[in-house]
Wavefront OBJ file of the C-alpha trace (Angstrom):
o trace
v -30.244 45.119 9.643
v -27.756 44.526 7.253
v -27.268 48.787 6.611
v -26.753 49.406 10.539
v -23.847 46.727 10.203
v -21.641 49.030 8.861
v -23.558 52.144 9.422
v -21.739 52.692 12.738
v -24.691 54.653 14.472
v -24.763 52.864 17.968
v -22.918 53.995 20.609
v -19.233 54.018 20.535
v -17.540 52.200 23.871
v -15.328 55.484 23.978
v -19.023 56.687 25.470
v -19.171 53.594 27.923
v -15.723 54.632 29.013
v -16.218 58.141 29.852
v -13.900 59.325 26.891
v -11.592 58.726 29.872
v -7.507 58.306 28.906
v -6.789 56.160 31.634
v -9.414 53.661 30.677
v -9.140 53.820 26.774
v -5.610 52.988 27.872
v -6.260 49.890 29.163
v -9.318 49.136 27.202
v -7.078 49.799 23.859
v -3.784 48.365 24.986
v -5.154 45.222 26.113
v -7.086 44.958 22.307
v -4.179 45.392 20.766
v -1.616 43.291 22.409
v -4.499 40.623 22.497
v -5.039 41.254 18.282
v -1.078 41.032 17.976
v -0.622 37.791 19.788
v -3.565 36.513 18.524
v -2.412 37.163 14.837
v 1.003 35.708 15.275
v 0.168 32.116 17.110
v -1.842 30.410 14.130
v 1.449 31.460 11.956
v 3.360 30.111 14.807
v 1.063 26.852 14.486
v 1.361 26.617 11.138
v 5.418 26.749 11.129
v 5.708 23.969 13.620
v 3.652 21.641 11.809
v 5.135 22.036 8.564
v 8.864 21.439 10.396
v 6.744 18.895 12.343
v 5.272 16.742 9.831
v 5.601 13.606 11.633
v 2.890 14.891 13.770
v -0.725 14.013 12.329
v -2.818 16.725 14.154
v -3.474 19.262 10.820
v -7.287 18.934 11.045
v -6.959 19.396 15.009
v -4.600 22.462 14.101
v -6.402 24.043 11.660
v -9.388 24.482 13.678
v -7.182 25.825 17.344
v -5.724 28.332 14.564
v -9.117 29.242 13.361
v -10.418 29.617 16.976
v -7.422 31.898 17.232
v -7.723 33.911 14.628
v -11.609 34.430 15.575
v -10.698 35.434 18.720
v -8.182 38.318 17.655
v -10.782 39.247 15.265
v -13.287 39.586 17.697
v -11.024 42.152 19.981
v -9.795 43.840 16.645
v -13.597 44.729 16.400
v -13.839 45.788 19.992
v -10.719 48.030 19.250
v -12.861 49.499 16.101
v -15.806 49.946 18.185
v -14.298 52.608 20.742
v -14.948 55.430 18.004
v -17.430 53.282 15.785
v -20.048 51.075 17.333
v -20.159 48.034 14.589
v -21.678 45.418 17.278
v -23.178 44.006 15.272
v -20.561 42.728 13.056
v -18.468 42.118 16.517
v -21.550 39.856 17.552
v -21.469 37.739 14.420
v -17.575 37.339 14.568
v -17.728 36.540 18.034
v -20.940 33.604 17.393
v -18.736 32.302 14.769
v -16.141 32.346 17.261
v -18.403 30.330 19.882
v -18.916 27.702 17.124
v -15.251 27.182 16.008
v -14.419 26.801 19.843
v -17.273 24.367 20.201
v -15.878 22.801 16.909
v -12.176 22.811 18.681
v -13.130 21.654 21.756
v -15.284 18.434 20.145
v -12.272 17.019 18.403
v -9.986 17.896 21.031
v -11.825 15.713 23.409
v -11.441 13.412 21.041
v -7.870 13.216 20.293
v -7.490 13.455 24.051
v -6.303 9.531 24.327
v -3.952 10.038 21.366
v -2.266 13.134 23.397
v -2.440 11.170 26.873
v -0.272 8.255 24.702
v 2.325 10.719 23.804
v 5.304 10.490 25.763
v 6.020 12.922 28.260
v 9.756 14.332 28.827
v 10.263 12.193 31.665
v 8.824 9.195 30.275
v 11.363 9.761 27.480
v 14.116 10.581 29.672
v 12.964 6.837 31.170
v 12.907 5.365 28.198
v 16.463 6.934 26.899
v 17.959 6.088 30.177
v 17.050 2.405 30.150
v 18.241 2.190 26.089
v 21.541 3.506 26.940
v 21.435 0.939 29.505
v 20.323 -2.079 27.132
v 23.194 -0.304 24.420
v 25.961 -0.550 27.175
v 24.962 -4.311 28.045
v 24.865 -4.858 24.454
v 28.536 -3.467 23.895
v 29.328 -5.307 26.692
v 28.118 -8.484 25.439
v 29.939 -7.797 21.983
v 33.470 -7.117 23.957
v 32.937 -10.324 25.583
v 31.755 -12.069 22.540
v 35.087 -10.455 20.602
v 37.515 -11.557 22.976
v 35.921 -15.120 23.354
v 36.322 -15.142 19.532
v 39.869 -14.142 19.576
v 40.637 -16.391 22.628
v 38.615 -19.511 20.153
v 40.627 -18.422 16.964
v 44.183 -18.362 19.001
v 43.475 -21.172 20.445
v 42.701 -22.962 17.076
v 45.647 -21.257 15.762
v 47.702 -22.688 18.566
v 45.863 -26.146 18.002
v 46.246 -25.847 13.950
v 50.521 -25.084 14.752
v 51.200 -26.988 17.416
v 52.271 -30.427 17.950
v 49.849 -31.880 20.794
v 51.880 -34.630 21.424
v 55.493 -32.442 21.972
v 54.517 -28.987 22.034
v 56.453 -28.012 19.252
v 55.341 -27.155 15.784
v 52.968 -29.163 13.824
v 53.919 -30.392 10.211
v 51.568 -27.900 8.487
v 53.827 -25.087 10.874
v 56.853 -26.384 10.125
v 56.506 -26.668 6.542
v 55.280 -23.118 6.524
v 58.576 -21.779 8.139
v 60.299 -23.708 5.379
v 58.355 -22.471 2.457
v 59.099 -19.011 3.983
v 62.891 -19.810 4.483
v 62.676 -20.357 0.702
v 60.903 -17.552 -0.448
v 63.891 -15.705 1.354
v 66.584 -17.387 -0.327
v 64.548 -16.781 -3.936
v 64.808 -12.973 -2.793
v 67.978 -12.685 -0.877
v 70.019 -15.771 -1.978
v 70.068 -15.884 1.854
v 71.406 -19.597 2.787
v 69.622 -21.697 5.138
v 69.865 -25.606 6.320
v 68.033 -28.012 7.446
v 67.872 -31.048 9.951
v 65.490 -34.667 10.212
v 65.558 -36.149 13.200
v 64.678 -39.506 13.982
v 64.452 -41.180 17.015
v 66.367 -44.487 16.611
v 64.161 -47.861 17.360
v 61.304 -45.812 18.160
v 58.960 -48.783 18.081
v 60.731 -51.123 20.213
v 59.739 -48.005 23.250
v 56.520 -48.582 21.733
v 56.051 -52.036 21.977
v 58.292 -52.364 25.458
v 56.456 -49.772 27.293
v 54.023 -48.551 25.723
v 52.453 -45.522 23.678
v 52.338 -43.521 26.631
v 55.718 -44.252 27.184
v 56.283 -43.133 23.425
v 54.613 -40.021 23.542
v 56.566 -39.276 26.630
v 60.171 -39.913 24.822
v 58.493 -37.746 21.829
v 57.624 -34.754 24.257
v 61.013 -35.099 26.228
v 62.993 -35.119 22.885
v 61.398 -32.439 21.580
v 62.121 -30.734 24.532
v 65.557 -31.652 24.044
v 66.133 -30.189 20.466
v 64.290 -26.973 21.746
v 66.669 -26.436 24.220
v 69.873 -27.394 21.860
v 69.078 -24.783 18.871
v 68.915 -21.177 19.357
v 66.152 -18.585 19.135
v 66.232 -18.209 15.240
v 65.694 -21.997 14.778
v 62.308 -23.599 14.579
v 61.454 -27.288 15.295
v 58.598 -28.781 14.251
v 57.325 -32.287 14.498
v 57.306 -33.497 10.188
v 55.520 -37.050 11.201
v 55.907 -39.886 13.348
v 58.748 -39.961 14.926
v 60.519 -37.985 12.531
v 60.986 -34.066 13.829
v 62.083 -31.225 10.970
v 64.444 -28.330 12.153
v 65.056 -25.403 9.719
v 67.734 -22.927 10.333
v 67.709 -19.273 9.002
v 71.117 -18.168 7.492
v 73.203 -21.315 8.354
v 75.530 -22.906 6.045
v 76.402 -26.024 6.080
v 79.234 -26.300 8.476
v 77.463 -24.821 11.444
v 74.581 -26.640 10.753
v 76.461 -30.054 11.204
v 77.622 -28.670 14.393
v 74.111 -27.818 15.667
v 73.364 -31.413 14.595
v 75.990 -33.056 16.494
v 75.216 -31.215 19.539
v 71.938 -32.577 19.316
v 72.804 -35.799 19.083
v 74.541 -36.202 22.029
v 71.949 -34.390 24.237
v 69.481 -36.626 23.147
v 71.769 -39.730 23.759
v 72.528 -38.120 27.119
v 68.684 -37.783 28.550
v 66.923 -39.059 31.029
v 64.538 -41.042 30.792
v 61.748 -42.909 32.751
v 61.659 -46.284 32.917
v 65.894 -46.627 32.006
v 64.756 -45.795 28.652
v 67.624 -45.325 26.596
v 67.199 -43.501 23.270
v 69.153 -42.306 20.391
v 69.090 -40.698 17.051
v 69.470 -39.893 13.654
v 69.889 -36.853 11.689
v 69.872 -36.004 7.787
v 71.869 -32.656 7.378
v 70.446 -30.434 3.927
v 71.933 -27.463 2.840
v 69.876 -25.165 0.262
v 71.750 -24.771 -2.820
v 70.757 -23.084 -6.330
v 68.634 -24.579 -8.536
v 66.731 -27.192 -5.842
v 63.213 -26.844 -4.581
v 62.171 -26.765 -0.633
v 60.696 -30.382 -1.762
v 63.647 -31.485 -2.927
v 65.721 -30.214 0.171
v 63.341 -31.901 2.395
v 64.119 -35.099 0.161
v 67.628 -34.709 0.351
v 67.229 -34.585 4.314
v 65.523 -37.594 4.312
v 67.676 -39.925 2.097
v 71.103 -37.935 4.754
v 68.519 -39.675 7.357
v 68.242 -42.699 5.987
v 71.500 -43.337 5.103
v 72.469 -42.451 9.122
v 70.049 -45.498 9.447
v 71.630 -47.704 7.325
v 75.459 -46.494 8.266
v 74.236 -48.080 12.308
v 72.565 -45.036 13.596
v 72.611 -42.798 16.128
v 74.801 -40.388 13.454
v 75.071 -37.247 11.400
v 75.081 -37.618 8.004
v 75.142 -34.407 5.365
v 74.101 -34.745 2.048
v 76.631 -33.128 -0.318
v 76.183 -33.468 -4.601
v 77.048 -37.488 -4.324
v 74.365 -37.940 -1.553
v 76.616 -39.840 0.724
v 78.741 -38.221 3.199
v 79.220 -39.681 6.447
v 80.329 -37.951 9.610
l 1 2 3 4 5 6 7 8 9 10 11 12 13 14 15 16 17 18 19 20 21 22 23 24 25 26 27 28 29 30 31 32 33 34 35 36 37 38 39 40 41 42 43 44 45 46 47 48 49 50 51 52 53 54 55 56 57 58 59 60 61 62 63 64 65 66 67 68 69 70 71 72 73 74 75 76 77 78 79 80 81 82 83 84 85 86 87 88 89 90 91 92 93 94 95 96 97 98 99 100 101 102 103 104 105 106 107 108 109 110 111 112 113 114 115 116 117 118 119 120 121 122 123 124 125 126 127 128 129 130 131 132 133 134 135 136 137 138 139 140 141 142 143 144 145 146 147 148 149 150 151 152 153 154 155 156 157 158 159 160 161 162 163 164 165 166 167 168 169 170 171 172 173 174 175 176 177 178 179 180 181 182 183 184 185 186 187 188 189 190 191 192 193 194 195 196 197 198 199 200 201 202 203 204 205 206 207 208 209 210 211 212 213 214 215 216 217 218 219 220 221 222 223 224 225 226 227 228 229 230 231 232 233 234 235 236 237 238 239 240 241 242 243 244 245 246 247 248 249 250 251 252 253 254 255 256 257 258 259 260 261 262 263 264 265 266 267 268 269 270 271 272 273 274 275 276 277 278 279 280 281 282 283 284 285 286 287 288 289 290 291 292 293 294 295 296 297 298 299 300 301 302 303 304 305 306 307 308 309 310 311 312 313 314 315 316 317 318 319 320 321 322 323 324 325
């Protein structure tokens, strides 16, 4: 048996055919294109998985090439046997073909639920559709978040600088203008001044008609001095009763006139109740070789000295402190 394997002595199929060319045509075309496709998918296999290798199917693959490859060899052999009759080697290639497929087909079967699970193109499509979804609502969601943050933080901002009593600067705004002011003059020797206001016998409004009352002189004075300085200025409440205005590049004289006009518009407002009010106000002047600390004290003993002098005054602190107007 095993000399007649390669002996070739059975009958060709070129005999079976008829030796005819329109039938070897078709017998050895199909072959061939069959053998050629059949030689080029377990490379093609082969490639994929190795670009593939998240995919855990080698066994699986291995075997579907193997069935392949059988295959082609089994119609290479038919090709052979048109002139040379080697069945019997054709017969053994294609049993060993029969048990690869049987092989192939077992573990297919069993990796069936694994490729049911994979996703299909829709299902992806599905799944991509409803991410983009969840990733818009999620940008969303930060947008909203963002701008409520920003709102919160202005808002704290505004709460951290502003005065909630008057609406006008707080102390820790104020004194932030003024430690600018004097970084500015360190630079630029740029002159600036300064004014404390104080709202004469603040505490007899308290006591006569009470702190709502109080607040409401506080918030209508500050109002007051707002509307008295120009654009530049800033006016800040500094504690109290006591309000802080700091004026870029103003020299002494116009300050004093800025203060005086302020005077009399407070003296001259309205008030609920009849309640009269009046003021006081220091006048400070930066001048080389003083701190913003000590301008801010020189302000406040100008102030005080209004106080003492009967109120409802401008005083300017010059080098011997007391200078009435």
């Amino acid at each position: 048996m095993f000399d007649r394997l390669f002996d070739g002595s059975l009958m060709p199929h070129g005999h079976c055919l008829l030796w005819r060319w329109d039938l070897l045509f078709l017998h050895l075309g199909g072959d061939l294109m069959t053998v050629i496709a059949y030689s080029l998918i377990p490379f093609g296999i082969f490639y994929f998985l190795r670009k593939r290798q998240d995919l855990k199917f080698d066994g699986l693959a291995v075997l579907f090439a193997s069935f392949i490859a059988f295959c082609g060899a089994s119609h290479l052999a038919g090709l052979i046997n048109i002139w040379h009759g080697y069945y019997f080697i054709e017969g053994m290639i294609k049993f060993a073909t029969g048990i690869v497929s049987l092989v192939t087909a077992y573990f297919l079967w069993r990796l069936m639920p694994a490729f049911i699970n994979i996703p299909s193109v829709k299902l992806l499509k599905q799944r991509n559709e409803e991410l983009e979804h969840l990733r818009a609502q999620l940008e969303e969601t930060n947008r909203s978040l963002e701008a409520k943050v920003k709102q919160r933080t202005l808002e704290l901002e505004r709460q951290a600088n502003t005065d909630a009593v008057t609406g006008v600067a707080s102390r820790f705004s104020i004194m932030n203008t003024l430690d600018r002011c004097y970084i500015s003059y360190q630079r630029y020797f740029r002159p600036f001044s300064i004014l404390m206001v104080d709202v004469d016998h603040f505490k007899h409004v308290n006591d006569n008609h009470g702190h709502q009352a109080g607040d409401e002189v506080l918030a209508r004075m500050a109002k007051c001095i707002s509307g008295s300085i120009r654009a530049a200025d800033t006016v800040g409440r500094y504690g109290g009763e006591e309000f802080l205005v700091i004026l870029p590049e103003t020299p002494q004289s116009p300050a004093i006139e800025l203060a005086e006009r302020i005077r009399k518009s407070v003296e001259a407002l309205d008030l609920p109740n009849d309640i009269l009010i009046t003021c006081s106000i220091g006048v400070s002047t930066i001048t080389k070789g003083i701190s913003d600390d000590d301008l801010i004290s020189q302000a406040d003993h100008a102030l005080y000295t209004a106080k003492g002098a009967g109120r409802n005054q401008v005083v300017v602190f010059d080098k011997s402190r007391l200078n009435n107007q």
